[in-house]
VEXDREN-2710 file (C-alpha; in Angstrom, 1 decimal):
% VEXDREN-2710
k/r/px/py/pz
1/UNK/29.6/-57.9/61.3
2/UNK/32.7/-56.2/60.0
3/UNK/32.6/-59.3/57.1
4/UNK/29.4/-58.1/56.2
5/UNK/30.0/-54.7/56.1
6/UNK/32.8/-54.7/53.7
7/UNK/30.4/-57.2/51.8
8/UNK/28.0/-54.1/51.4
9/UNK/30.9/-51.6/50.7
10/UNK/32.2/-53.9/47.8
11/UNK/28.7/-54.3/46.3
12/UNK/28.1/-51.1/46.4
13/UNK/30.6/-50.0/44.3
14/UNK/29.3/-52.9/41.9
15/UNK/26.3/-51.1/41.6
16/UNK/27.4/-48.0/40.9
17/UNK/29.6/-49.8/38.0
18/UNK/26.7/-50.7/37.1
19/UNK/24.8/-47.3/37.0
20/UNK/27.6/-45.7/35.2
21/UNK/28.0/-48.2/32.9
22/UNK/24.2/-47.8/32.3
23/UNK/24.7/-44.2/31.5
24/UNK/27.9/-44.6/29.5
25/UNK/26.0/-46.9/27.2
26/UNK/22.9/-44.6/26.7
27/UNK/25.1/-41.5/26.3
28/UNK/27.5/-43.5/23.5
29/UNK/24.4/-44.2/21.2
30/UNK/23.1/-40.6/21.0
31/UNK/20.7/-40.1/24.4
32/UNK/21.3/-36.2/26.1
33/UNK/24.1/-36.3/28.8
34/UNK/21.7/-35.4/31.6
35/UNK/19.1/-38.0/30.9
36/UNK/21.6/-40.7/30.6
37/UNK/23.0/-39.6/33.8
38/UNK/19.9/-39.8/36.0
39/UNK/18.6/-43.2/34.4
40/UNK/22.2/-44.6/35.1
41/UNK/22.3/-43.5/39.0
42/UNK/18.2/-44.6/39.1
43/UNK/19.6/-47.7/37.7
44/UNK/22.4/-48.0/40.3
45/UNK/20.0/-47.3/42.8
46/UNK/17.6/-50.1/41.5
47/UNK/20.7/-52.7/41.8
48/UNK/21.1/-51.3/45.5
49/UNK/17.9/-52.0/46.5
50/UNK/17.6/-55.3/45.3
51/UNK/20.8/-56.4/46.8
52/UNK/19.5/-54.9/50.2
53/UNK/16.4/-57.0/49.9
54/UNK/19.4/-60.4/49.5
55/UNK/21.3/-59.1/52.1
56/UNK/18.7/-59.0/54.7
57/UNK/16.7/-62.6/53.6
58/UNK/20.5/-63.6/53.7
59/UNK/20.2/-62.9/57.3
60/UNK/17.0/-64.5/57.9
61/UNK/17.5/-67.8/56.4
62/UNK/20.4/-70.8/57.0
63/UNK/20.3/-72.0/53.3
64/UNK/21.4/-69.8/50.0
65/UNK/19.1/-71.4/48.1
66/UNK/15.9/-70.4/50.1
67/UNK/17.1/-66.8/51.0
68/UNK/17.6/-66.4/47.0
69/UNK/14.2/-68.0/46.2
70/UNK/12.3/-65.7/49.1
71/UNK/14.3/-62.5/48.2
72/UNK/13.2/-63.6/44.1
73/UNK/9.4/-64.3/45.1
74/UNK/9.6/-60.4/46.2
75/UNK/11.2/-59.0/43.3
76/UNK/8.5/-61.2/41.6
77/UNK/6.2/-58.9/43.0
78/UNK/7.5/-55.8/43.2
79/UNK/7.4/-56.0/39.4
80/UNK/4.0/-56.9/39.1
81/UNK/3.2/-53.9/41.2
82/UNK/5.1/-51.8/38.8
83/UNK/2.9/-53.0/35.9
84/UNK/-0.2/-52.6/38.4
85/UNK/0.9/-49.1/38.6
86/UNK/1.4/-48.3/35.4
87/UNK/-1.8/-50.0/33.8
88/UNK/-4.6/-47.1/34.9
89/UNK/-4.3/-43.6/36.3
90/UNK/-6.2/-44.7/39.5
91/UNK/-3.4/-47.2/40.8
92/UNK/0.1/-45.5/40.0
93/UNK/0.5/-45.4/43.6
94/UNK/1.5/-48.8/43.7
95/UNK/5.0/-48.2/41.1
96/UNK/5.9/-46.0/44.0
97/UNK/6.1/-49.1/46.0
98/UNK/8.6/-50.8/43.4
99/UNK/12.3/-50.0/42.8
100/UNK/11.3/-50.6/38.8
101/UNK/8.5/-47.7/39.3
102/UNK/11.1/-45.2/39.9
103/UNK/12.8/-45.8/37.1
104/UNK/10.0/-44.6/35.4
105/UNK/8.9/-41.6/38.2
106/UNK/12.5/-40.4/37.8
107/UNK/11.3/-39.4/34.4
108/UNK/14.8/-39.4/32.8
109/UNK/14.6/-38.3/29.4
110/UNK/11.3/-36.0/30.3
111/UNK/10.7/-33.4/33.5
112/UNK/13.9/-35.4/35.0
113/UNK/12.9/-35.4/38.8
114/UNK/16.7/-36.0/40.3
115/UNK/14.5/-36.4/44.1
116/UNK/13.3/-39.7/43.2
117/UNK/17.2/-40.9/43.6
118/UNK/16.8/-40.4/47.4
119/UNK/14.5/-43.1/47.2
120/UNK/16.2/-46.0/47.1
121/UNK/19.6/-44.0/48.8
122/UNK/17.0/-44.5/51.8
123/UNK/15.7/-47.9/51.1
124/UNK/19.7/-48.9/51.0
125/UNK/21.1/-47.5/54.0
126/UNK/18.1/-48.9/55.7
127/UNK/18.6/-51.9/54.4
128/UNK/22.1/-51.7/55.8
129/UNK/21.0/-51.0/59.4
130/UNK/18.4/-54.1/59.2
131/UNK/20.8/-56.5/57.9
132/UNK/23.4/-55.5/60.4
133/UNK/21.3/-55.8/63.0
134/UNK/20.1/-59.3/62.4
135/UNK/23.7/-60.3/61.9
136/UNK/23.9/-59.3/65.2
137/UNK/20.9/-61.3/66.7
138/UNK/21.7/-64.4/65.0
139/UNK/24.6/-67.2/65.4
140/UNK/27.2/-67.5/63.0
141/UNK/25.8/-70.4/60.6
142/UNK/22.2/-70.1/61.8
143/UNK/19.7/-67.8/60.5
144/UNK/16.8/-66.1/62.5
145/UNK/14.4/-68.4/61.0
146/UNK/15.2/-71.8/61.9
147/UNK/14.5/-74.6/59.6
148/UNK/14.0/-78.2/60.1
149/UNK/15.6/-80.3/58.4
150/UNK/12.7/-83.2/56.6
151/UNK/15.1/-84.5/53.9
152/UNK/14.6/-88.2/53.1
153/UNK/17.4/-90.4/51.8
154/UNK/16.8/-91.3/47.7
155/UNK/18.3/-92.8/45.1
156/UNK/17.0/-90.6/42.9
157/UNK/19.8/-89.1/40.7
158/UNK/22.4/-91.6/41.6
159/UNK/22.3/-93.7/38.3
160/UNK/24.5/-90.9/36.4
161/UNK/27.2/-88.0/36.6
162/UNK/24.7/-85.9/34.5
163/UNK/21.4/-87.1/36.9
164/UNK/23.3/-86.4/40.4
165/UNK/24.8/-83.0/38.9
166/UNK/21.1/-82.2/38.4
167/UNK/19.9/-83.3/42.0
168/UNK/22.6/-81.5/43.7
169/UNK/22.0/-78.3/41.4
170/UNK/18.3/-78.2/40.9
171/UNK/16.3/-76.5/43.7
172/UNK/19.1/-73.4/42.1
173/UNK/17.8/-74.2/38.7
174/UNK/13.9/-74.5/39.8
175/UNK/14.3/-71.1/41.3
176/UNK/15.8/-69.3/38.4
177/UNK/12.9/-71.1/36.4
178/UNK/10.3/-69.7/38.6
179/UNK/11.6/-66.2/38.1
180/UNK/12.1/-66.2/34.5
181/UNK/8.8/-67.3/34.3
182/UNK/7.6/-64.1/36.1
183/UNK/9.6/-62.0/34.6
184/UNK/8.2/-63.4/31.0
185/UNK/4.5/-63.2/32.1
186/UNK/5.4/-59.4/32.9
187/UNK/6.6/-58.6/30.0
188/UNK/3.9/-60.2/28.2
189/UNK/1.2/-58.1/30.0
190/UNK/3.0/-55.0/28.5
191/UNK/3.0/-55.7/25.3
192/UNK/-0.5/-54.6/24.7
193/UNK/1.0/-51.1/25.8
194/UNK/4.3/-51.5/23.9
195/UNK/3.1/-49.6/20.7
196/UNK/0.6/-47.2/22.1
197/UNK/3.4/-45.9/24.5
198/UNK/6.5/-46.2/22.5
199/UNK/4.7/-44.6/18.9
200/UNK/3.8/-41.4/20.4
201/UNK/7.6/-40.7/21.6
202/UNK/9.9/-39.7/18.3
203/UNK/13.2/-39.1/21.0
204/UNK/12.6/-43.0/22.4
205/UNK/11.9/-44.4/19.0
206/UNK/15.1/-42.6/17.5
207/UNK/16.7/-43.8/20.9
208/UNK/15.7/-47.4/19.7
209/UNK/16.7/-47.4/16.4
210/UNK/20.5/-46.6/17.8
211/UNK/20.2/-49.3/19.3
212/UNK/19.7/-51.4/16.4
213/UNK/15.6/-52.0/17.2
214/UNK/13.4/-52.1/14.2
215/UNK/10.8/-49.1/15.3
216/UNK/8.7/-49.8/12.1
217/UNK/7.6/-53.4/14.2
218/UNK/7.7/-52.2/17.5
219/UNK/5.8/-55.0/19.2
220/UNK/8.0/-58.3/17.7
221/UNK/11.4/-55.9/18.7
222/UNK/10.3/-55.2/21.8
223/UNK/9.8/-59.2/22.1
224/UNK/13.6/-59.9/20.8
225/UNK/15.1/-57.3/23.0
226/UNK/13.2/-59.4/26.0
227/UNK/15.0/-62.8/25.0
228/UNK/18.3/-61.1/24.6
229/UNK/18.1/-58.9/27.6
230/UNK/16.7/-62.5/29.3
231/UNK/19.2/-64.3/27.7
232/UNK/22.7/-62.4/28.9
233/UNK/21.3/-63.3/32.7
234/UNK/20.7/-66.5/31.1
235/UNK/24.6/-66.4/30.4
236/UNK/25.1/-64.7/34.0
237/UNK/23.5/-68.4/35.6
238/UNK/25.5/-70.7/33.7
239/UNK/29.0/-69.1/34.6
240/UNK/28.3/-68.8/38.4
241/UNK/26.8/-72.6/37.8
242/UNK/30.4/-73.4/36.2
243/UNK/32.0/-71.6/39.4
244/UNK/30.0/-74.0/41.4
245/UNK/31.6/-77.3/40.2
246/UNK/34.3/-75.4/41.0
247/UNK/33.0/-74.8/44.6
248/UNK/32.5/-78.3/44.4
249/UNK/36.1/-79.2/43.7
250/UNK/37.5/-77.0/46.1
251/UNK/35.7/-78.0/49.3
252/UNK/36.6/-81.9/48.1
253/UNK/33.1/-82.9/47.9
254/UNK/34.4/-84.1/44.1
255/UNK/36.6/-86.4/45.8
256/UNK/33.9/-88.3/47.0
257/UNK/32.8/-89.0/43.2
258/UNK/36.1/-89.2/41.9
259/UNK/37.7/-91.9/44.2
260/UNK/34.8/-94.0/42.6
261/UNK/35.1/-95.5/39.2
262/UNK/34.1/-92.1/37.4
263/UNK/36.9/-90.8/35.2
264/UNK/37.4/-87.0/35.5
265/UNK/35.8/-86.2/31.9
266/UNK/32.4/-88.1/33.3
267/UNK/32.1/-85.8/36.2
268/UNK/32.5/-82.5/34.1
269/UNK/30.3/-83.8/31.5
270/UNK/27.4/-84.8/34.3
271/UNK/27.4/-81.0/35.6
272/UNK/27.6/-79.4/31.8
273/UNK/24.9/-81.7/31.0
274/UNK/22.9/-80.8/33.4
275/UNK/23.8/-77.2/33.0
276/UNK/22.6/-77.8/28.8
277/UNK/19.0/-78.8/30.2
278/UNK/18.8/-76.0/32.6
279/UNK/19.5/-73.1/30.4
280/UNK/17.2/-74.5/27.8
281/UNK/14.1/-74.8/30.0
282/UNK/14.9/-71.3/31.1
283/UNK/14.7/-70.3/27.3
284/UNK/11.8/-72.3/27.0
285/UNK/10.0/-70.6/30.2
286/UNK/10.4/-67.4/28.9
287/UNK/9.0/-68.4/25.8
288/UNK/5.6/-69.9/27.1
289/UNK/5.3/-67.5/30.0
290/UNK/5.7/-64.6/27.6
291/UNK/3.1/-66.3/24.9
292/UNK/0.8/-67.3/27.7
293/UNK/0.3/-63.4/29.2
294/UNK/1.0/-61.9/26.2
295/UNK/-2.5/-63.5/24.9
296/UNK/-4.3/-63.5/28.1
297/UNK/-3.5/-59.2/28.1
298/UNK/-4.9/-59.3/24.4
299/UNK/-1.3/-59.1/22.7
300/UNK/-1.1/-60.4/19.1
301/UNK/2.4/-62.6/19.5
302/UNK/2.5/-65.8/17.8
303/UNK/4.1/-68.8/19.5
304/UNK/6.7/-69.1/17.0
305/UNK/7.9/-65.4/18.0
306/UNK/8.2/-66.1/21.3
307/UNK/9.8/-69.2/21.0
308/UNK/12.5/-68.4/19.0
309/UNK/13.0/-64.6/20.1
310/UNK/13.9/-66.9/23.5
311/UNK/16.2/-69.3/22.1
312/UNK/18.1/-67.4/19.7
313/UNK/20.8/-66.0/22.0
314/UNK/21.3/-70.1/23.3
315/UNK/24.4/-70.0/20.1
316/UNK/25.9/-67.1/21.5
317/UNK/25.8/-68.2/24.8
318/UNK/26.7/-71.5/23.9
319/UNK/30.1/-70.2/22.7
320/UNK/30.2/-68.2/26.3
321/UNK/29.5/-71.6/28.2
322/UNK/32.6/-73.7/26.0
323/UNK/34.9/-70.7/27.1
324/UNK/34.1/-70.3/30.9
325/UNK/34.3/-74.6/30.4
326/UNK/38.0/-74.0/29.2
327/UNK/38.7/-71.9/32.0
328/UNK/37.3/-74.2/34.6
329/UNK/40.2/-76.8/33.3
330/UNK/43.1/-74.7/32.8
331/UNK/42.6/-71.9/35.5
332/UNK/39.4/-73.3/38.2
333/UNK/40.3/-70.0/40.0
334/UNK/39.4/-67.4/37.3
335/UNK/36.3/-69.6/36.0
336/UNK/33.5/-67.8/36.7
337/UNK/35.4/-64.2/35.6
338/UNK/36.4/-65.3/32.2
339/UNK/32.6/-66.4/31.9
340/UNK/31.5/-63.5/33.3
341/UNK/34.0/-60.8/31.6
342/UNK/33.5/-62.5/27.8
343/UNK/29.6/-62.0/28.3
344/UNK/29.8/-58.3/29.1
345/UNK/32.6/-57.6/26.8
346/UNK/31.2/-59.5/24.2
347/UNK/27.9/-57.8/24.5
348/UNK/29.2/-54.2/24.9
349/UNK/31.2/-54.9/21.8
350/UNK/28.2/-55.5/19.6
351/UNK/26.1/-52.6/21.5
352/UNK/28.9/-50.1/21.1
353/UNK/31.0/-50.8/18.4
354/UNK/29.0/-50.2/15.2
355/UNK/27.8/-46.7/16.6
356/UNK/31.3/-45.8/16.7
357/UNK/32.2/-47.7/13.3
358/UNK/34.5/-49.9/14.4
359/UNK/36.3/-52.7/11.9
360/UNK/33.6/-55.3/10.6
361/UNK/36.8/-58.2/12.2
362/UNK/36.8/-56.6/15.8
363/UNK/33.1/-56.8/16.0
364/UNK/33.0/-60.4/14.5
365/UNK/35.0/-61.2/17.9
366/UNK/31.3/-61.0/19.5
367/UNK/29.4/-64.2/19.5
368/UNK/26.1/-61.9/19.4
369/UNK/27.5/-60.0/16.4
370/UNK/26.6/-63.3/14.4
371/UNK/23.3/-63.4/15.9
372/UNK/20.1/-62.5/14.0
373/UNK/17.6/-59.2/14.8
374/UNK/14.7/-62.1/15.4
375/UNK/11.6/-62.3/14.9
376/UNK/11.6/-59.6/13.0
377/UNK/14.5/-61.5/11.0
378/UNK/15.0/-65.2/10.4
379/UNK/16.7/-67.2/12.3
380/UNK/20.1/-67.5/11.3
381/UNK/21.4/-71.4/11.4
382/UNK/24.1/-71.3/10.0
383/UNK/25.9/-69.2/12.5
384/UNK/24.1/-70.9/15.0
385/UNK/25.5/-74.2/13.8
386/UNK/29.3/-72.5/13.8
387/UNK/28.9/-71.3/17.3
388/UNK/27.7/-74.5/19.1
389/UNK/30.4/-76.1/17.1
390/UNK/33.3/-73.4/18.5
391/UNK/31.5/-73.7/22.3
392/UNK/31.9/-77.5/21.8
393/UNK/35.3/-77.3/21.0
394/UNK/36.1/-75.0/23.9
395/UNK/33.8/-77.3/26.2
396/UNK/36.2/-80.0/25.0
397/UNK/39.0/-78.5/25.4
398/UNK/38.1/-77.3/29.0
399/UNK/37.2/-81.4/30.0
400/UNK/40.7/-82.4/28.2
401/UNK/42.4/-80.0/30.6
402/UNK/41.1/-81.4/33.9
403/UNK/42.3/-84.3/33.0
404/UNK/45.4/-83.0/32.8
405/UNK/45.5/-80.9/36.0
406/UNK/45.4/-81.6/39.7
407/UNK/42.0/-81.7/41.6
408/UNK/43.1/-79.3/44.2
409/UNK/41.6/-77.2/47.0
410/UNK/44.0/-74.5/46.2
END
């Protein structure tokens, strides 16, 4: 119990990092200081509901993987009741019933109602009673729900580094799928709503156009801002997927494959293989979920839009996935931190630094600096072509350097 406790205490200070940082941001590019400050602690209190919903599946389910896919079937839906709530007069009862609804109840840059923060304040501490008690009432290694175990022996996926990389990895994969794919079809039902909502407010469009969105094609922004904003969790998967070869390493499970005839550089390629494919079906996803309810809600988006408003950021985070890579083989340990830290950093460089006019070379340090406003602009290849080639390099370099260094537990 005291294991999950300071568990809680160290993720809640996470989400309040993340609240301020919230409200840092939208203070830095021009939004009033008491607006910014409610959004960020809403925000903060958003992230601490969502992590009580994990901690309590955690606590009713033996496997990560089906504790992560229950607790992301309910965010699913939380979100669509958020867009129920908003979508007529008669039914915005139901955004009371999602943490996303109070976002928009809190009314930040409006009548700024500061009670809506007690909200999910309540929803957390319960949340921290519920899960403590269920630690309580379960074993240690168990879960309250007890599952059976029907797994078959199968060859399938043993003919390859890259195939079994994708067997062991994929019900992880298959559930971020399944989520981006809600998340897009969400977002593609509000885009009908996107420039009858967003026109009639001068503050949020001048809000927008700090942050580098084209207000005169509000729609076709609105759509890039989804593949980036999709595309940086995008960048959050692959780095944790990265610290799970190292997981893998660690608990020797990669002896078991190494003492075989497959040379170090085989088994890293398998899993960043299989990592490649992943992250671009999750583009992908997004792009046909978003197409597919952005024309069944009457949106005009064109395929091509949503395609590559999706796959645009894949350079950028291709350079992201090559450094995390190099990590992995000189410094396992610090893997999925590098990957982690260059993504934030690099994105808060391009989001903050032209507002305060920093040099043209410190913001070329950002992979996403290079990375075209699209659709509304074209697609830029040949930056695209330069940073595939630099996340190559550092992928390279990363698989050179296991070969170099002991597998270890350590």
């Amino acid at each position: 119990m005291q294991v999950l406790l300071v568990q809680w205490a160290v993720l809640v200070l996470a989400c309040l990092g993340v609240g301020a940082s919230v409200a840092l941001a939208l203070r830095i590019v021009g939004a009033q200081l008491a607006g910014s400050l409610l959004y960020g602690t809403v925000t903060a209190g958003f992230c601490l509901s969502l992590m009580g919903l994990s901690a309590v599946t955690a606590q009713l389910f033996v496997h990560r993987r089906t504790a992560l896919g229950v607790a992301g079937a309910v965010f699913g839906l939380l979100i669509i009741l958020r867009i129920a709530g908003n979508s007529a007069d008669d039914r915005t009862w139901l955004a009371w019933l999602s943490p996303a609804g109070w976002l928009d109840r809190s009314e930040a840059f409006g009548a700024q109602q500061w009670w809506v923060v007690g909200i999910p304040v309540a929803v957390g501490l319960c949340a921290v009673v519920v899960s403590v008690w269920l630690r309580r009432a379960r074993d240690t290694g168990s879960g309250v729900f007890v599952e059976r175990q029907r797994h078959r022996s199968t060859r399938l996926g043993l003919g390859s580094a890259a195939a079994f990389a994708w067997r062991a990895h994929q019900g992880n994969a298959l559930a971020w799928i399944a989520g981006v794919a809600v998340a897009g079809a969400a977002m593609g039902l509000l885009l009908p709503m996107i420039d009858l909502l967003l026109a009639q407010d001068d503050s949020y469009q001048q809000l927008l156009a700090y942050a580098g969105i084209d207000v005169d094609d509000l729609t076709r922004s609105f759509v890039g801002m989804i593949g980036m904003i999709t595309g940086l969790a995008i960048g959050v998967y692959a780095a944790f997927r990265i610290g799970a070869v190292r997981r893998e390493e660690e608990s020797g499970c990669a002896d078991l494959i190494l003492v075989r005839p497959v040379p170090r550089w085989q088994w890293l390629a398998g899993h960043l293989t299989s990592l490649v494919v992943a992250v671009v079906l999750l583009s992908l996803t997004l792009a046909m979920s978003l197409w597919l309810a952005a024309q069944s809600g009457g949106a005009t988006l064109a395929l091509g839009d949503a395609v590559v408003s999706s796959v645009a950021i894949l350079p950028a985070l291709a350079v992201i996935i090559g450094l995390t890579v190099l990590a992995f083989g000189l410094m396992p340990r610090l893997a999925v931190a590098v990957g982690i830290g260059a993504l934030i950093v690099s994105y808060l460089l391009e989001l903050v630094g032209p507002v305060l006019n920093w040099p043209e070379w410190v913001l070329a340090l950002s992979p996403f600096h290079h990375l075209a406003a699209v659709p509304v602009e074209p697609f830029d290849w040949l930056s695209a072509v330069v940073m595939v080639g630099i996340g190559a390099l550092f992928a390279g370099a990363g698989v050179a350097a296991l070969a170099r260094r002991d597998i270890t537990g350590a």
